[in-house]
N, C-alpha and C positions, 0 to 999 in steps of 0.2 A: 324766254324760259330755257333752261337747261336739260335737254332731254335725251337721255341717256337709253339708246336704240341696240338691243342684242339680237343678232342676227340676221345684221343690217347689209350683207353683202348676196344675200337669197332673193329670192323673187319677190317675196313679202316684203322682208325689209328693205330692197333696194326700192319698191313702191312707197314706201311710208318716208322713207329720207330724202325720196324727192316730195312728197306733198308738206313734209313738216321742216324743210332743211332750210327754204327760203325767209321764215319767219323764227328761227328757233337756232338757239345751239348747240347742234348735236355732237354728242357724242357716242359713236360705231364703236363696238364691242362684238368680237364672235370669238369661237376657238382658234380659228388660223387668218381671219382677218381684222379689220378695223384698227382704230385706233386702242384699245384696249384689248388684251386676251381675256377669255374665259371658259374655264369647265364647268356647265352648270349642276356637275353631278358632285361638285367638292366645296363643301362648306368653304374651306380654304380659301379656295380659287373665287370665290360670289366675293368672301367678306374683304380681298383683296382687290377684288375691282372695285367697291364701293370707298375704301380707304385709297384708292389710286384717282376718283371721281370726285371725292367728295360731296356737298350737297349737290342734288339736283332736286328738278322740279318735279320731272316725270321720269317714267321706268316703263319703258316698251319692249315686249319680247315677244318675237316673230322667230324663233326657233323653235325645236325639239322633234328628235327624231322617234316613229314610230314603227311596228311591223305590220307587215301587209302580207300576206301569206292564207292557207285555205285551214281550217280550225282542223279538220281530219287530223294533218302533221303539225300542228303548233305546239311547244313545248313549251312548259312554264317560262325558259331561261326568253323565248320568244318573245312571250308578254309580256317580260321584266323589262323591254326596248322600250316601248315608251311608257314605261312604268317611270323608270329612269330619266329617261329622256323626254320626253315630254309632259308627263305630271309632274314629278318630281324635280326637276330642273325648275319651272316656272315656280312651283309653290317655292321652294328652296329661293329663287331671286325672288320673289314676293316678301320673305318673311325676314329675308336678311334686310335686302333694301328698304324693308318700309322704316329701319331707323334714319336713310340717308336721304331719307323725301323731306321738302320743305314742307309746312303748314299748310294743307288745302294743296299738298299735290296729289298724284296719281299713279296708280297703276294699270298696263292695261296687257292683258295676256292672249292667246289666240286658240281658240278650240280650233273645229271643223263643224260641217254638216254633220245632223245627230240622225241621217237618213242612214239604217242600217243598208251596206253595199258588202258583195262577196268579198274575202279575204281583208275585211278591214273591223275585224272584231276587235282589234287591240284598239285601231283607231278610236272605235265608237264609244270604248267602253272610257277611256282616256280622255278623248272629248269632254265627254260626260262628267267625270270628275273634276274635272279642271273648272266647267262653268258653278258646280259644286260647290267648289272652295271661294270661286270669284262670290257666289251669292253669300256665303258664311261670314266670310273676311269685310264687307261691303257693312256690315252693322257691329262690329267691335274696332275696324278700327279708327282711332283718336286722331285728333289734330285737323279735323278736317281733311284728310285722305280719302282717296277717292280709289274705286277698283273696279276694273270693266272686264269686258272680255270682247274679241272679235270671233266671230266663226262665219269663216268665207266657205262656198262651196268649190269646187275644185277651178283653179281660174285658168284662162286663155293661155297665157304663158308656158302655163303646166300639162297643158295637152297631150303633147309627145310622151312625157314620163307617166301621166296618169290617168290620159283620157280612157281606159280599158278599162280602170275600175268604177268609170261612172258611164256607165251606156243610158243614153237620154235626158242625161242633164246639161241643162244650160248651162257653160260656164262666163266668167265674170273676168272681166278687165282688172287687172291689179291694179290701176288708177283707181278704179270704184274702191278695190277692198280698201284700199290707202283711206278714203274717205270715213271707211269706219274708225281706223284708228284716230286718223285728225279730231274727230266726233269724242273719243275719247278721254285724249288730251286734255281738249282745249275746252269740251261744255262742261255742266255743272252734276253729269249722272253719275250715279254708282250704282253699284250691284248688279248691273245689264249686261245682256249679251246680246252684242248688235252682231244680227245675222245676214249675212249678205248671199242669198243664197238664188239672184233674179239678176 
């Protein structure tokens, strides 16, 4: 398969291009890395990586950035981060790309935990939509296309950077989350959001 990985140089996606890289061809995309650029906030920039790719099989996105911050001080422009950046980016490479997928390929996108935590309303709410559109998009579209989502809860790697905002939760091997996406890939589901949350 030819499987076209955006933001494949992050914790996430360096986890999933080693669990999918041995079997598959991928192809790395991010804004400042991989073998492909991309801004996933500009029509432009999606419909030009998929014209620089051509067909692929699958369409995997482990990016988009969100705001983490305390609601008291949150500003609209605040929430707009992963308004932008992570719902918007993903459904934006979902709706482009799904004319650059083969018959019966896939998409598969990345919420988080839907465990409300301090300072991460933007996350939660953003999570939320995103698995949202993975359930909507899962029964129109054609060709046999397939659309998943993963929501990993904060993983081992990420500890330093964001073990503060999850006091008491286990967190999880990017190997493992890797396995949700392989899960995604390569079985036969749609519309699900594999939770990896133990």
């Amino acid at each position: 398969m030819r499987v076209l990985l955006v933001g494949a140089s992050g914790a996430v996606g360096g986890a999933v291009a080693e669990a999918l890289g041995g079997r598959h061809e991928l192809l790395r995309a991010g804004r400042s890395h991989g073998d492909h650029r991309v801004d996933l906030a500009s029509d432009a920039s999606v419909e030009a990586l998929f014209a620089a790719t051509g067909r692929v099989d699958a369409i995997v996105c482990a990016t988009g950035g969100m705001f983490f911050g305390p609601l008291a001080a949150m500003r609209p422009a605040d929430f707009d981060v992963g308004l932008q950046g992570k719902l918007l980016g993903q459904v934006r490479l979902a709706l482009i790309g799904q004319h650059a997928l083969t018959d019966g390929g896939s998409i598969t996108l990345t919420t988080g935990i839907d465990e409300p935590i301090l300072q991460a309303v933007n996350a939660g709410a953003v999570n939320s939509a995103v698995e949202g559109f993975v359930r909507g998009a899962a029964i129109e579209l054609g060709r046999g296309i397939r659309i998943n989502a993963v929501s990993p809860t904060v993983m081992t790697e990420s500890l330093p950077t964001f073990g503060p905002f999850f006091p008491g939760f286990e967190s999880v091997p990017a190997a493992r989350v890797a396995q949700a996406y392989v899960r995604s890939v390569e079985g036969p589901q749609t519309g699900r959001v594999y939770r990896v949350w133990q």
